[in-house]
C-alpha positions in Angstrom: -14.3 14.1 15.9 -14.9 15.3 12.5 -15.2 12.9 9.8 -12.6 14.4 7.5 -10.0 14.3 10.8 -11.0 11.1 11.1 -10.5 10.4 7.5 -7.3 12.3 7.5 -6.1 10.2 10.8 -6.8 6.8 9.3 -5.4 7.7 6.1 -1.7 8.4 7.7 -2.3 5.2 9.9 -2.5 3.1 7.1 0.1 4.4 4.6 2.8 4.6 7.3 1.8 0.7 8.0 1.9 0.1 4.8 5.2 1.9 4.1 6.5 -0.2 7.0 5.7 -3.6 5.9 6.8 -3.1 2.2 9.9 -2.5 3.5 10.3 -5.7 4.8 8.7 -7.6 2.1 10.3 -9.7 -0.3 9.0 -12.2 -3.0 8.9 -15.5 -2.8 9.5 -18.1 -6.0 6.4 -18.4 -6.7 6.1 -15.9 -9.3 8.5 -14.7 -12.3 10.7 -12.1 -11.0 9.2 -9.8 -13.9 5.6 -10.7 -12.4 6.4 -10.0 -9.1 8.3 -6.4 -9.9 5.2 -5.5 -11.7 3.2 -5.7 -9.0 5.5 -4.3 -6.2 5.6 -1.2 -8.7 1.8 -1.1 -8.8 1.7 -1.1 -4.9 4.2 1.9 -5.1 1.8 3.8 -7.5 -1.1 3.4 -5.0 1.6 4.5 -2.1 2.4 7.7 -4.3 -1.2 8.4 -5.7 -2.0 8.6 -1.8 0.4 11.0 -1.1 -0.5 13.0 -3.9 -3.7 13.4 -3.1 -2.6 14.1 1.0 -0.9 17.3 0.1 -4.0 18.2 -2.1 -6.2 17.3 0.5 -8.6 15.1 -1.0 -8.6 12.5 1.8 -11.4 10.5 0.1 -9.1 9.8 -2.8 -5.9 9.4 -0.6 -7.6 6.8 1.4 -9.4 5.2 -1.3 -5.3 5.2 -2.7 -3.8 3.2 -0.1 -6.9 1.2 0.4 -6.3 -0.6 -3.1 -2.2 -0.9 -1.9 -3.5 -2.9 1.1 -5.4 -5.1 -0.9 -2.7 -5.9 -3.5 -0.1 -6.5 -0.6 -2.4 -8.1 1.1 -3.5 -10.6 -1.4 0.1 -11.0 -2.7 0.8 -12.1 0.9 -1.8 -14.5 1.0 -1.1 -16.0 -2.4 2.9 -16.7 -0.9 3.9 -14.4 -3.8 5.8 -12.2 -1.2 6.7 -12.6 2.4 9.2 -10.7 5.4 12.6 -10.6 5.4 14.1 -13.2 7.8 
């Protein structure tokens, strides 16, 4: 496989997971609700800059993108600032 395809493919993968679990996401206490909306809408930029740079193409970018979502969700996860719907 072709490293773009394979940059393309892993690129998808992880928005869509993304995508999935920030739909079921939902803060915790832990942070001011103004804190907390910030951040969500930063996660959201990342999501959009992604696909912005899918339908251009530039899968470097797109997966570079969603890579800095993951880490933000994934970090805000780990701090208890968010967690899934019950």
């Amino acid at each position: 496989m072709e490293e773009r395809e394979r940059l393309e493919r892993e690129t998808k993968k992880w928005l869509e997971r993304l995508e999935k679990e920030l739909s079921q996401a939902v803060p915790t206490e832990r942070l001011d609700p103004e804190a907390i909306r910030s951040v969500m809408e930063n996660i959201r930029a990342y999501i959009s800059d992604c696909k912005h740079f899918m339908q251009k193409r530039d899968w470097v970018l797109a997966f570079e993108a969603i890579t800095y979502a993951w880490c933000i969700f994934e970090t805000c996860q780990r701090f208890g600032l968010i967690k899934k719907r019950s």
